[in-house]
N, C-alpha and C positions, 0 to 999 in steps of 0.2 A: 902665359897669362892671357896672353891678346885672342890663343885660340878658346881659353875661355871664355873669355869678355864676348868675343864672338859668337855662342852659342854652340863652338866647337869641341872637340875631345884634342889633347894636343896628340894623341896616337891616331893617326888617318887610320890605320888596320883596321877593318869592319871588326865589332864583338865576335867570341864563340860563342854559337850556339848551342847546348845540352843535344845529348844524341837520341832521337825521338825513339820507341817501340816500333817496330814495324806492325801496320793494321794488318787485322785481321778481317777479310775478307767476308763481307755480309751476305748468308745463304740468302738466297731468290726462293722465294713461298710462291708456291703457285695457288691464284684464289679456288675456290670453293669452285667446283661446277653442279648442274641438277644431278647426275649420277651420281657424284659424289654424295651431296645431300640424301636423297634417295639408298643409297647404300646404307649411311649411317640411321637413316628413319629404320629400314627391314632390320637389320641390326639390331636396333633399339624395341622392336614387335614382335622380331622371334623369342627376342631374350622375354618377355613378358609372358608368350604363349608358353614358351621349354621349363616344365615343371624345375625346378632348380634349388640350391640351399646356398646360390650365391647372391648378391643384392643385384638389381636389375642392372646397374649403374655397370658392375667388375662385368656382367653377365653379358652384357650389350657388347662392353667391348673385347672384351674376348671372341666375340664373334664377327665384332669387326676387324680386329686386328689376325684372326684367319681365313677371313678374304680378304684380307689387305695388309698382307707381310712389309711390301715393299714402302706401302705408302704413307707417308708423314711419319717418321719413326719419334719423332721427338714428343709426340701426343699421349698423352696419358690417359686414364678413363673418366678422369674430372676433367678434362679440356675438351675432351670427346662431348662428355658431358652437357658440360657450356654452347657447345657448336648445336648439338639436337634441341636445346632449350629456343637458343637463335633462331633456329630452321621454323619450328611452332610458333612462336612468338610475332614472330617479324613475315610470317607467312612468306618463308623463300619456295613453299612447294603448292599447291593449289591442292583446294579439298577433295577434288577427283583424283590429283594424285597421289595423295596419304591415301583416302580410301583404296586404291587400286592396292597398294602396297600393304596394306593390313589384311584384303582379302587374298593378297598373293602368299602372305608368311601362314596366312591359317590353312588354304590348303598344301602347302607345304611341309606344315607340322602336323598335319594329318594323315599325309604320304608317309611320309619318313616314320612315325609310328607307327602304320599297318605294315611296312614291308621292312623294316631294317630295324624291328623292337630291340634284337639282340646283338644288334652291329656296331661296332664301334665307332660307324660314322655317326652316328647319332648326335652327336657330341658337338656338330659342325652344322651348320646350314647350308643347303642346297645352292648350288651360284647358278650363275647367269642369267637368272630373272631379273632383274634390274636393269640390265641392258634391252629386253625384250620388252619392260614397261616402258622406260625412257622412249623408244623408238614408237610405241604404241599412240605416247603422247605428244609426241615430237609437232606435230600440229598446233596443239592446245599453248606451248612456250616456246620460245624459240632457242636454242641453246648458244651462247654466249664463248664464239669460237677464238678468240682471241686467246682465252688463258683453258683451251683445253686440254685435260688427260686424258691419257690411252685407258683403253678402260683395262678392267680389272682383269687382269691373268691367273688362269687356274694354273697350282704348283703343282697338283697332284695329278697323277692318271686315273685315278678312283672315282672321281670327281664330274670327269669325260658324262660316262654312264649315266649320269644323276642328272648331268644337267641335261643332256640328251631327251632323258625320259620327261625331265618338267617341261622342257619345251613342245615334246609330243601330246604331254595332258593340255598341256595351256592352250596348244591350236584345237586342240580337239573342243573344248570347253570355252570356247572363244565367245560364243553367242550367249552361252549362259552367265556366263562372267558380267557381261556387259549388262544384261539384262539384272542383272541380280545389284548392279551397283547403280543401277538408275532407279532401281524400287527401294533404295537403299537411299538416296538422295530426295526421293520425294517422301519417301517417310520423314523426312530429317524436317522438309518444308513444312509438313502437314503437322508434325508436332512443334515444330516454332506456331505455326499461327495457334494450334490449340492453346500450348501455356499464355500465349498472350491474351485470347479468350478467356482463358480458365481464369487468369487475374483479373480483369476487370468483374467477372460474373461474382468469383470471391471474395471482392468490393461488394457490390451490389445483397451479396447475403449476409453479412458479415454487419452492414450498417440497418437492413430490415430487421435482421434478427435481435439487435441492439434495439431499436425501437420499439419493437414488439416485448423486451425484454423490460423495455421502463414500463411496459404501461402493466404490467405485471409486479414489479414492486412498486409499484406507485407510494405503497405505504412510506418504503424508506428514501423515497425521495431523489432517486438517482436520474440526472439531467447525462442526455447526449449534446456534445454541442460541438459545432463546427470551430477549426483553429482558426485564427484571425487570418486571411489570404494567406492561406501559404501557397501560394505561387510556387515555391523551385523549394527542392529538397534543403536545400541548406535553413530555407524560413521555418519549413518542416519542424527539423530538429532544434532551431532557439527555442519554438514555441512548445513543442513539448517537453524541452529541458528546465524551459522557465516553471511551467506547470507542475512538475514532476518535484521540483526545487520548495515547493509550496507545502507537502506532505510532510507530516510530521517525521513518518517513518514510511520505509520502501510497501511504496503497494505496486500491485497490478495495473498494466492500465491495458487497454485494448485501443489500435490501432486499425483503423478499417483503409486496405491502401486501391487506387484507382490508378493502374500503371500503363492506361491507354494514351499515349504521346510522349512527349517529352518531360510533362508535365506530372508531378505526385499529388494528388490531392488524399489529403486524408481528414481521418472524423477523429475525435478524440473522447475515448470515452472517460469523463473526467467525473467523481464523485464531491461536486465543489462545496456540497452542503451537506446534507447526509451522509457524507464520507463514502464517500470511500471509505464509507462508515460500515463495511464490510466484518471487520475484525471486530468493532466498536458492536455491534448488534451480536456475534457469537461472544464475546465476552459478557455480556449484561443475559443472554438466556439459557445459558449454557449451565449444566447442574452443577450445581454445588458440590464440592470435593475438599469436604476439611474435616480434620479428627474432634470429634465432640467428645472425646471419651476426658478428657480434663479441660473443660469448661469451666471459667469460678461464676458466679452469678451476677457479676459486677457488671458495668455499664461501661459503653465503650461510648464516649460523646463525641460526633463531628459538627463543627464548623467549616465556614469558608468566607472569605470574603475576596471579591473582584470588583475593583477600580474601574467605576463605570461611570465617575464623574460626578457632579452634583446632581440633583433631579428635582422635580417638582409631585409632592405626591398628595393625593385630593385635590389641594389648592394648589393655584399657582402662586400662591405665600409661602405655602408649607415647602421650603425644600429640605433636603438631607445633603450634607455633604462629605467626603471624608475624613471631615476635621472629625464630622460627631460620628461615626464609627469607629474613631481611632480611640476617642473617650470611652464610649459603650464597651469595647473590648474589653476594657481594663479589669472587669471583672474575671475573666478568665485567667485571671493570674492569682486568684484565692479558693479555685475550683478544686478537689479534690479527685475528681474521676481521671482516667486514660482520656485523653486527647488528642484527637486528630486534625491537623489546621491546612486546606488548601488556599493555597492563596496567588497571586499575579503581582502583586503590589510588594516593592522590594520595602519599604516603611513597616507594613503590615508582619510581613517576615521576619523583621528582626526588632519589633514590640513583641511577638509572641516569645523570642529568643527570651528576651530579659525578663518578662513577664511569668515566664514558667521556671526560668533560672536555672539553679540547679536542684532547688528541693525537688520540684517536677519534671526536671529532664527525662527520667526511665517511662514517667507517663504521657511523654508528650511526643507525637511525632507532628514534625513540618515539613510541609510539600511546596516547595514554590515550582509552579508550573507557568504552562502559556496554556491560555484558555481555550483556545483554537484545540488543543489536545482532546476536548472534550466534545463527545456531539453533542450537548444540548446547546454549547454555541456554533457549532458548525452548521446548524440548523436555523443562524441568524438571518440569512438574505430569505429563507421562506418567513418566516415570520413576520421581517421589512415587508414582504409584498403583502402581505394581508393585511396590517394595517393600514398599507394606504390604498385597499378599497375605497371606492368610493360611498361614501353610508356608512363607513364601519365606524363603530364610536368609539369615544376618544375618553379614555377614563385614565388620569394621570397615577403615575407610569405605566398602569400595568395593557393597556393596548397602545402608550404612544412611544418610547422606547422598548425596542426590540432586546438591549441585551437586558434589561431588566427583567423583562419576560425567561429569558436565557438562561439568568445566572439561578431561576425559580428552579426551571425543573432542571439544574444540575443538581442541586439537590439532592435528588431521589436516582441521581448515576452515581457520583461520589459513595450515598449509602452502599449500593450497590457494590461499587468496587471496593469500600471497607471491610466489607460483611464477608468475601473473596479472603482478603488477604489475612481479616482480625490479627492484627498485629499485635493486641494483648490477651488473646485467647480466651475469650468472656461469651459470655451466652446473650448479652443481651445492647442494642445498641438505639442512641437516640440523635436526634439532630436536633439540635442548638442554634439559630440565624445567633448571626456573629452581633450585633444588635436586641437581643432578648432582655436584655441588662440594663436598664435606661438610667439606673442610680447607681454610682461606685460601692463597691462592697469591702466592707471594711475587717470583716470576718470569712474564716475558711468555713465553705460549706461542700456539700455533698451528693449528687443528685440519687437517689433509691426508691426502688420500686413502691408504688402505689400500693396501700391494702386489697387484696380481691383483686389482684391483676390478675388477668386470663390471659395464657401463653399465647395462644390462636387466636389474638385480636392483635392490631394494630392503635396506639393509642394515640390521639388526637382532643384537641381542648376547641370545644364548639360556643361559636361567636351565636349565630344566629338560629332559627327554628329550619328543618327539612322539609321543601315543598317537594313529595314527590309529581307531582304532576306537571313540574317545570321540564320545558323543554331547555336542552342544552344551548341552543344557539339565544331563549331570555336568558341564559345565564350568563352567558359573555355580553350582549346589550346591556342589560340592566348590572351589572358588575356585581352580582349575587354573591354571597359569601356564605356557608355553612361553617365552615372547619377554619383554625386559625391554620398555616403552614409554618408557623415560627418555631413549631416543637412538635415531635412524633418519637412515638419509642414502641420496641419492638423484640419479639428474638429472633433470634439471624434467620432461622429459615421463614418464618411466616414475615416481617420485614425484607428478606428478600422476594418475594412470591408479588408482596405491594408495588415492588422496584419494577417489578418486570410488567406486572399491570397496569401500570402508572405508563409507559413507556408504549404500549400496545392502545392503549387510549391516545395517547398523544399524537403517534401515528395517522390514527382516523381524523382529529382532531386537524390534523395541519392538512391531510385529505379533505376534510371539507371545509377548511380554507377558514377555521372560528379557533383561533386561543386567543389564551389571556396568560396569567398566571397558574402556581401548582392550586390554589385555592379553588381557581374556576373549574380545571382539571380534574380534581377529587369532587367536585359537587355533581359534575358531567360524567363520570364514571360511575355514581350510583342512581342515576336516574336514567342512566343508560337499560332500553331492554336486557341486556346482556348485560350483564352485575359480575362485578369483579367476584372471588372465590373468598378471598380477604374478607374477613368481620371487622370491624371498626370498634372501637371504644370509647366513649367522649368522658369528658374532662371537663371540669367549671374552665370560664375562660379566664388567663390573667391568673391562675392563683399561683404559677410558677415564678415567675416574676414578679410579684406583687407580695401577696397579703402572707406567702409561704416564707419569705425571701427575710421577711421580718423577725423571723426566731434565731435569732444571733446567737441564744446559748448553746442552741443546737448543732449538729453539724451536719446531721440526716437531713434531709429538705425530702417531701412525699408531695405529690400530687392528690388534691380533695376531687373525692369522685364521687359522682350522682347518682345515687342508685346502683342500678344496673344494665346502667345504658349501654346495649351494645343491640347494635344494628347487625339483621341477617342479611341475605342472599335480596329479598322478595320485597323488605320492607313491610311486610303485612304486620309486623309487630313490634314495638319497640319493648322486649324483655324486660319485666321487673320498673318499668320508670312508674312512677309516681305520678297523676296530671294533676296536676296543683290549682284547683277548683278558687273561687273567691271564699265558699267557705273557706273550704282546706286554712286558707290564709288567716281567716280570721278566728279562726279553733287557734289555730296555732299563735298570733296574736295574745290571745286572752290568755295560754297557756303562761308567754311570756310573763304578761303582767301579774299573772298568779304568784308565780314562781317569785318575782320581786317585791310584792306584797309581803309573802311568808318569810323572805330574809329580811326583811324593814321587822315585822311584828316579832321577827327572834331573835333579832338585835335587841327592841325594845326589851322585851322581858328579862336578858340577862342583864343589862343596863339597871331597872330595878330593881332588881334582886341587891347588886351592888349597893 
């Protein structure tokens, strides 16, 4: 106990200790030396020149392991492998001595094919040139005598001859060699500096020709602009990721790079308003491609409406806000036609839901988008700059909110892209402002073609008289008005042709730096020299909404038309109108009172006969 208490064992005998393995004895590697390396590179360059069905990898080393029986036997041809990746990588050999060795294996393997096509040495590379470069260059590095090997021993007597004779080519071709890898080095200089040349100049054409490139679509609007400092490539790639993250869907972009210093400078050709509006422009002019052979005659009606806030419009009394667009809709829920609704506003989206229900599900489709999808709001920051002209006037909304302008001539993209898709395969389609409807309807109604509709017009309900002699730019000044834009109908192809007119006007339009709305736009495209192909059709104004709206037994609703008001190419004539003279008026007047005269005196008469 006490040798416990002690800290003691009471058996003084030291433990046994387990009886160890005896070690095994760690082989000594001898390190790499330049011949070595060297070995392994010719190795590695014949095997690439020697046509072969083996991988370059087995091929290399197979040729280093017969010149090198003896040496490193534990090496494999993936280790081998590793070692030549090392050698390149970590630059253990200098670039005059790779070169020397790449032009040592090709005349080599040019030898050996001329003279020994059908010899079985073929199969082998030539030795002791690596000793003869090593010693060539022995000046250039200095070899590293501490961990040297014997060099490489030929096994064979075959071998003698071969090497013999390289050494006799190689003294002989000593000056040409030299000379041939120093023209070989300065080509190598002269095209580093070119490619460095050739990028910067690259740059330099790459960003003229982009410039040169905007002021040739000028129409659709395509800006180059510089990335915000991008200093160093890593700023580089935020700013274009950021950028690029912006696009609805994957476009193009062009990159112009300046690779002179350290330094990347690049341009970015970015479509921030007209889009990259690249796809957005072949979709809207692109021909038409849809089967008319079952068409019904029915009408296809679009709507939209986008959340652009309250507004003030004429007065700064009069606003609108989307309380009362959310009222006005309400009609669209006793409409009888196919229906098509874009919309941004998740509210708006799911009033048209309950609104169309299920009796109108099959005719109703709903689109909730982002409006950014669309170019005629992608074309909002042009439009901002033109209102705040200085001088430019100021007529509420339609020149002082931009998206109000915006969501105009969407519009006539939307038709565009319904007309495309006709998702209830009808021949004929109209547009509807989501707001047409200013009184709830209490009965199902129907919208149907006007009597004396002409297929080859485009129909429009006209507010005011046609000055042709107005220039376009009084027509955005003075806020002129011809045509209402709250209602147009059409059939798909001549309604498409308007689409694309309407759009090619708008263009020039924002070129010369004057919109307004679609109203201003339609008065500015027929006073234009150059006249839409499109014939027009007008319409009393208001009798759609209005005075029509009121035959509740009905369910057909028609549009009353004037005559034969339809507008050509030229203007020189307005077809069929009637000009309604002071007499005119007052014939007609008198006819009136005639006519109420003769039913008063025939009322009377049967009254006493009674």
């Amino acid at each position: 106990m006490d040798g416990h208490l002690n800290g003691k064992f009471p058996n003084s005998s030291p433990p046994s200790s387990p009886p160890q393995p005896p070690q095994k004895e760690k082989c000594k590697r001898n390190k790499w030396t330049q011949e070595k390396y060297k070995e392994i590179i010719y190795a590695y360059y014949y095997a690439l020149g020697r046509p072969s069905q083996e991988r370059h990898t087995a091929n290399s080393y197979s040729i280093w392991r017969t010149r090198n029986q003896e040496s490193r036997p534990y090496l494999d041809e993936n280790k081998l492998a590793n070692v030549r990746r090392d050698i390149l990588r970590n630059n253990r050999l200098t670039d005059s001595e790779i070169s020397a060795i790449k032009q040592a294996t090709e005349n080599d393997i040019n030898i050996r094919h001329k003279g020994n096509e059908e010899s079985d040495e073929q199969n082998s590379p030539p030795r002791g040139l690596i000793e003869r470069l090593s010693s060539d260059q022995s000046t250039q590095r200095p070899e590293d005598t501490r961990n040297s090997i014997e060099p490489v021993k030929d096994s064979q007597e075959n071998d003698k001859t071969t090497v013999t004779e390289d050494l006799a080519f190689a003294e002989e071709h000593r000056e040409s060699m030299a000379e041939m890898r120093q023209k070989i080095l300065n080509t190598l200089e002269v095209m580093a500096m070119i490619s460095n040349k050739v990028c910067v100049a690259f740059g330099l054409i790459v960003i003229i020709l982009l410039l040169g490139y905007t002021s040739i679509i000028k129409r659709s609007q395509f800006t180059v602009s510089r990335l915000k400092e991008p200093k160093y490539h890593g700023e580089t790639i935020k700013n274009v990721t950021e950028t690029t993250q912006k696009f609805d869907k994957p476009k193009i972009i062009a990159v112009a790079q300046d690779a002179k210093g350290p330094e990347i400078r690049t341009g970015l050709l970015k479509g921030d308003n007209l889009r990259s509006s690249e796809e957005t422009f072949t979709a809207i002019y692109s021909n038409l491609s849809i089967d008319t052979a079952n068409l019904s005659n029915d009408i296809t009606v679009l709507t939209a409406y986008f959340n652009i806030g309250a507004f003030a419009k004429g007065s700064v009394r009069i606003k609108f806000t989307p309380s009362n667009y959310y009222e006005w809709m309400s009609a669209y829920g006793k409409m009888r036609n196919n229906l098509v609704v874009y919309t941004d506003d998740e509210r708006t989206y799911k009033t048209f839901q309950k609104l169309r229900g299920n009796v109108f599900k099959e005719q109703t489709k709903l689109f909730f988008i982002n409006k950014t999808e669309l170019l005629s709001f992608r074309i909002e920051k042009n439009i901002s700059d033109i209102f705040k002209q200085q001088g430019y006037p100021k007529h509420l909304p339609n020149t002082v909110i931009p998206e109000y302008s915006c969501a105009m001539h969407a519009k006539y993209e939307l038709l565009n892209r319904i007309i495309r898709k006709n998702f209830f395969h009808t021949k004929y389609f109209m547009w509807s402002d989501i707001g047409l409807f200013r009184t709830p309807q209490n009965s199902l109604f129907k919208f149907a073609l006007p009597k004396n509709f002409d297929d080859t017009t485009v129909a429009f309900s006209r507010v005011y008289g046609f000055n042709r002699n107005s220039a376009y730019k009084d027509i955005i000044y003075n806020n002129a008005v011809w045509l209402a834009g709250g209602c147009s109908l059409g059939k798909y192809d001549v309604l498409l042709k308007f689409t694309q007119e309407y759009f090619n006007f708008l263009h020039e339009a924002l070129s010369m730096k004057l919109v307004s709305t679609d109203q201003q736009i339609i008065y500015g495209m027929y006073v234009d020299k150059q006249k839409p192909v499109t014939k027009l059709q007008l319409y009393e104004s208001g009798c759609i909404c209005g005075r029509a709206m009121k035959k509740r037994q009905k369910e057909e609703v028609s549009i009353k038309r004037i005559g034969a008001h339809t507008l050509g190419l030229d203007f020189g004539e307005e077809a069929g109108q009637k000009q309604y003279t002071r007499k005119n008026k007052s014939r007609r007047k008198k006819k009136q009172i005639q006519k109420q005269t003769n039913k008063h005196n025939n009322y009377l008469k049967e009254f006493t006969k009674r």
